[in-house]
C-alpha positions in Angstrom: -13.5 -38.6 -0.8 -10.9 -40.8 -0.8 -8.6 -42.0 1.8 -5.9 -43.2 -0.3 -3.9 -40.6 1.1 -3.4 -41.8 5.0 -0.1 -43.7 3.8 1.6 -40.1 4.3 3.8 -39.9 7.3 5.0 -37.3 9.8 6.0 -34.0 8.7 4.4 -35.0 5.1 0.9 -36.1 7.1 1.0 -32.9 9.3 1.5 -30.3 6.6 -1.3 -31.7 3.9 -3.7 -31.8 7.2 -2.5 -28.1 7.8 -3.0 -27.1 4.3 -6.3 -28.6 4.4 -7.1 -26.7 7.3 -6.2 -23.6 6.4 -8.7 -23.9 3.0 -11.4 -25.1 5.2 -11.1 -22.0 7.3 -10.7 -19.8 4.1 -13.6 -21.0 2.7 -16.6 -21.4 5.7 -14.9 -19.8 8.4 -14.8 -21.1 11.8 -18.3 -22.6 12.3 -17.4 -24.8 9.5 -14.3 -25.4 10.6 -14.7 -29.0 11.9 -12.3 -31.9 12.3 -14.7 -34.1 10.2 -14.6 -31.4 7.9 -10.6 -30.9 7.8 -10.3 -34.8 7.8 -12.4 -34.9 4.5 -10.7 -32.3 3.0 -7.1 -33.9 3.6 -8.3 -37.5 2.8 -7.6 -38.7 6.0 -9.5 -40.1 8.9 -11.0 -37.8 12.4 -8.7 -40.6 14.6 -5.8 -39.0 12.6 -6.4 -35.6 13.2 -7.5 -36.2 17.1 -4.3 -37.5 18.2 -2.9 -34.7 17.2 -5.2 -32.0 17.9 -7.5 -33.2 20.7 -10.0 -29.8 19.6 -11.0 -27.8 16.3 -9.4 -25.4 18.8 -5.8 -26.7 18.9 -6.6 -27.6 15.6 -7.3 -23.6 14.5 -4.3 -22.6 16.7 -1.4 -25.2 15.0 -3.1 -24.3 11.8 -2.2 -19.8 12.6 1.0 -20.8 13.3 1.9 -23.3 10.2 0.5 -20.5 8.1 2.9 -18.3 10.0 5.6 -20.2 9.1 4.7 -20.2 5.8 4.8 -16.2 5.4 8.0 -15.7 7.2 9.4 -12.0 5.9 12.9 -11.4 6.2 13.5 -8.2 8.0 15.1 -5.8 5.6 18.0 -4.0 6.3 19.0 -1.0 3.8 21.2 1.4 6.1 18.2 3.5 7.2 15.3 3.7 9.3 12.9 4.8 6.7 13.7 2.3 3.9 13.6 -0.3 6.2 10.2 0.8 7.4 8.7 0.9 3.7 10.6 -2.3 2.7 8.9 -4.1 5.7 5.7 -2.4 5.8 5.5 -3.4 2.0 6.6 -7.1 2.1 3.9 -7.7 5.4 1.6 -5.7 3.1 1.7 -8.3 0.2 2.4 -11.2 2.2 0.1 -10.8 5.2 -2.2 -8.0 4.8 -5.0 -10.6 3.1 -4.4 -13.0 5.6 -4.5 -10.8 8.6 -7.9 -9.8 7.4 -9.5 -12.9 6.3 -7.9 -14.3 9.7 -10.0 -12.0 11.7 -13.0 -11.8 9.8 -13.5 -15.7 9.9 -13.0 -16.3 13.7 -15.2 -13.8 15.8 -17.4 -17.3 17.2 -13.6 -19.0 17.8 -13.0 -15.6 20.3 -16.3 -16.1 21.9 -16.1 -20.1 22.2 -12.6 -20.1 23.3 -12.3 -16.9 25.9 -9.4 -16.4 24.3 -8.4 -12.4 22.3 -7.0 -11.5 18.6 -3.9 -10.9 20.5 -3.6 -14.5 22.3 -3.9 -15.6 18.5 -1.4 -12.8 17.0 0.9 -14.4 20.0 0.7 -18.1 18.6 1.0 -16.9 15.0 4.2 -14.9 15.9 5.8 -17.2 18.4 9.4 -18.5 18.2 9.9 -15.7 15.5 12.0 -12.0 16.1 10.2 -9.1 15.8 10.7 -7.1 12.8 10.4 -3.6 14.2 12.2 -4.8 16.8 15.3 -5.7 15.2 14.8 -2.6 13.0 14.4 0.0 15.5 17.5 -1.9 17.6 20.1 -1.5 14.1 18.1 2.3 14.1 19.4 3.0 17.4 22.5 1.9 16.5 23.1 4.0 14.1 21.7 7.1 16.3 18.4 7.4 14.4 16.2 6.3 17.8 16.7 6.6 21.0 17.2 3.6 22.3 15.0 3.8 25.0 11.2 4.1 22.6 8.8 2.8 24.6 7.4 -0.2 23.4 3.5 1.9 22.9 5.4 4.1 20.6 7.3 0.5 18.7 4.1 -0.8 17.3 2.8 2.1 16.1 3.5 1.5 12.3 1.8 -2.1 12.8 -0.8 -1.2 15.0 -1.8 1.3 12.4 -1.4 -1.6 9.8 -3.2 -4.1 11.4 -6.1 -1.6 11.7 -6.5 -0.6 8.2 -6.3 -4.0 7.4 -9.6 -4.5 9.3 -11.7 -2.2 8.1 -10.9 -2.6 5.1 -10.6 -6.6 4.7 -7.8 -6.3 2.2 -4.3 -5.4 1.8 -3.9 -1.5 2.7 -2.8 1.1 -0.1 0.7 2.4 -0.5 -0.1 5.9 0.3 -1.8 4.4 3.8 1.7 3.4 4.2 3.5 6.5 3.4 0.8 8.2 5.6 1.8 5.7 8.2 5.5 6.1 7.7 6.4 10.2 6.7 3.2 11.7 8.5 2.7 9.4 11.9 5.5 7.4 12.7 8.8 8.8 11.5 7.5 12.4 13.4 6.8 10.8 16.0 10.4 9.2 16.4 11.9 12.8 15.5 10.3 14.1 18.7 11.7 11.2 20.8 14.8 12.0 19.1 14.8 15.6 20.3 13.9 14.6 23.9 16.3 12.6 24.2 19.2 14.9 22.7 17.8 17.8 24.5 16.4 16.2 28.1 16.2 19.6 29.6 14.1 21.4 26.6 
């Protein structure tokens, strides 16, 4: 391939390497996920790539998160709890739900060569960004829908849910998994906080 491309600068450089990396990883998973391999596939040279990512590691890492900042979803807010939940469930859904799938389907030898946990990764993806539910169930409480005091186990249960279909299934989840998730698991679930907390002595 040609390197007629290493004239690129900065921000420009950064994101075709990025872009490259994330088609690498698409396409032969982690093992093949090389810098030699990346370098190629941007049109650039390994020196390039090294003094910016010292590992395939970092690499894989900076590469999670520029993908993450390419899926941003804006968290919805329609007046209730339960549209907001659909609304975000949905956009994640078509956005994500793929990509959370392929992600962890691709880097099981990344988990074992690194030490490091889908969750250490799900932190790098999501850092520097607010979290959805969190601002959802915070504008919910608000308005007397939640108590404000959920526990944070009882938070991620519409993603944790999510994220769990997602991986069985290697694909975007179905809209009546969602529903399932929303009207039979989670919004029950809040309706019984709900009642503790407006009846403490029940």
């Amino acid at each position: 391939m040609s390197l007629n491309k290493t004239r690129r600068r900065g921000a420009e450089l950064e994101d075709a390497i990025l872009d490259a990396a994330w088609e690498q990883l698409r396409e032969g998973g982690y093992p093949r996920f090389t810098i030699e391999a990346v370098a190629e596939r941007a049109g650039t040279s390994r020196p390039v790539l090294y003094r910016r990512w010292p590992s395939r590691g970092e690499l894989l890492v900076a590469t999670i998160r520029h993908i993450g900042d390419r899926t941003t979803i804006e968290v919805p807010d329609t007046g209730n709890l339960r549209d907001d939940l659909y609304a975000l469930l949905g956009d994640v859904n078509q956005a994500r739900g793929g990509l959370i799938a392929l992600i962890s389907a691709h880097l099981g030898s990344y988990f074992d060569e690194s030490g490091s946990t889908p969750a250490d990764l799900r932190e790098q993806f999501l850092a520097g960004r607010p979290g959805s539910m969190r601002t959802i169930l915070e504008r919910a409480a608000a308005r007397g829908e939640v108590p404000a005091d959920l526990p944070q186990r009882v938070q991620t249960v519409p993603f944790d849910l999510f994220r769990g279909e997602a991986l069985l299934t290697l694909q975007p989840i179905g809209q009546e998994s969602i529903r399932q998730i929303i009207d039979e698991v989670f919004l029950p679930l809040i309706a019984a906080y709900q009642a503790k907390a407006d009846h403490p002595k029940a």
